[in-house]
C-alpha positions, -999 to +999 in steps of 0.1 A: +038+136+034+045+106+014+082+123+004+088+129+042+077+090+049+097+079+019+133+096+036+125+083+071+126+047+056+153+049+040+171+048+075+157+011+075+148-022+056+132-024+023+111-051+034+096-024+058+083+004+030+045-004+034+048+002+072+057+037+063+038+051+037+008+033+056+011+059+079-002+084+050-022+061+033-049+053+062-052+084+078-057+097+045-086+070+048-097+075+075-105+115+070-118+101+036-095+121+010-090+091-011-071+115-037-048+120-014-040+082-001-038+078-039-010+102-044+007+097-018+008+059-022+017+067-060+052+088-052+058+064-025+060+035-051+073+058-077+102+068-054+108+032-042+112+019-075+134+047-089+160+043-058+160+004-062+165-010-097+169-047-086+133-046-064+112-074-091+077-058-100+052-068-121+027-042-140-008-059-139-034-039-160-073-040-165-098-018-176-106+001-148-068+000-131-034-004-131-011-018-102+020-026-098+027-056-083+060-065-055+060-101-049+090-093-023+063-067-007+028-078+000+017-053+024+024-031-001+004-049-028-026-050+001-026-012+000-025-007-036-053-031-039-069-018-011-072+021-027-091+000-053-117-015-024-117+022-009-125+034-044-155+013-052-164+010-017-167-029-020-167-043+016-168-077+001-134-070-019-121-053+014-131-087+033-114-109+002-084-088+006-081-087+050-086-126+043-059-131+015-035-114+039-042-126+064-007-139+079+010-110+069-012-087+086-003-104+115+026-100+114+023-064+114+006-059+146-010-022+145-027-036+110-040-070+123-070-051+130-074-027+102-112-016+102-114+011+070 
């Protein structure tokens, strides 16, 4: 799914990758196969990165987690941070991260009300 979501994007603007693979990643959510949301958030980003050298990232690392990090792409940073919410099931770190985001959520209409 996430391959299919990655070549349909590619017919638009990089700024718009978390609107696709979004797509995968909350149903996958929503059906509760967080394994899957994983993955398919991982090739996503894996894919994105390969076919665009100059996108800036930064690798953050912990203990428990890596992430990378797109300071061009926030809504993408909110669902890599928010697999780690899912994970743990922290509803506190879920309501950190909806809050954090806040404006760009809003700007992104269909996930202005995300309720996972």
């Amino acid at each position: 799914m996430a391959r299919t979501l990655y070549e349909w994007y590619k017919q638009d603007e990089t700024h718009t990758a978390p609107t696709y693979i979004a797509r995968a990643v909350f149903s996958y959510f929503l059906v509760g196969n967080l394994q899957e949301a994983s993955r398919s958030l991982d090739v996503f980003i894996q894919q994105l990165v390969q076919d665009n050298p100059a996108l800036v990232t930064q690798e953050v690392q912990s203990a428990s987690a890596d992430i990378r990090v797109f300071p061009s792409l926030p809504l993408l940073n909110f669902l890599s941070l928010l697999r780690l919410a899912v994970q743990t099931g922290g509803a506190d770190v879920f309501r950190n991260l909806k809050s954090h985001y806040a404006s760009q959520l809003r700007d992104v209409q269909a996930w202005d009300d995300v309720r996972l």
